[in-house]
C-alpha positions, 0 to 999 in steps of 0.5 A: 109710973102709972101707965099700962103697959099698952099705953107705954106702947102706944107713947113708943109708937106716936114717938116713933123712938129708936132703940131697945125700949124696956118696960118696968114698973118702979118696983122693978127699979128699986134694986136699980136705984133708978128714980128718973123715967126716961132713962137711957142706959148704956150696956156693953155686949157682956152686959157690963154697965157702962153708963147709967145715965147715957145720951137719949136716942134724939141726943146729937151726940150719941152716934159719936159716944157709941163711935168711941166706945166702938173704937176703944173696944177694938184697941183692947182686942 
C-alpha cells in the first residue's frame, strides 16, 4: 500500500464509510497474514476473531450477521 495515511483519510471522508477504520501498512499485516485491502474483520468484545473476512459496512447483509452473533451471544450468558 502506497498511500499516506492523509490520503487514506481523505478516501474514508469522500467515501463517507462506517465503522472503525484502521490503518496499517503491509508490513504491519504480514503477521496477519493479510493480502487483501480492503478488509472487513470481525472482532468479538474480548477481542476474540471471529471472521477474517466479514460483510463490508455497504454489505446488505451485515446487519443481520451482527443480529446473529448478538443473539447467539446472549443464549451463551
Amino acid at each position: 500500500m502506497n498511500e499516506s495515511i492523509a490520503d487514506w483519510e481523505k478516501e474514508l471522508q469522500k467515501r463517507n464509510l462506517e465503522g472503525i477504520p484502521l490503518f496499517a501498512d503491509s508490513h504491519q499485516m504480514l503477521p496477519y497474514k493479510i493480502i487483501e485491502i480492503t478488509r472487513a474483520i470481525i472482532i468479538d468484545k474480548d477481542f476474540k476473531l471471529l471472521m477474517m473476512k466479514g460483510p463490508m459496512p455497504s454489505s446488505p447483509g451485515l446487519q443481520s450477521y451482527l443480529n446473529g452473533l448478538l443473539k447467539a451471544n446472549e443464549q451463551h450468558l
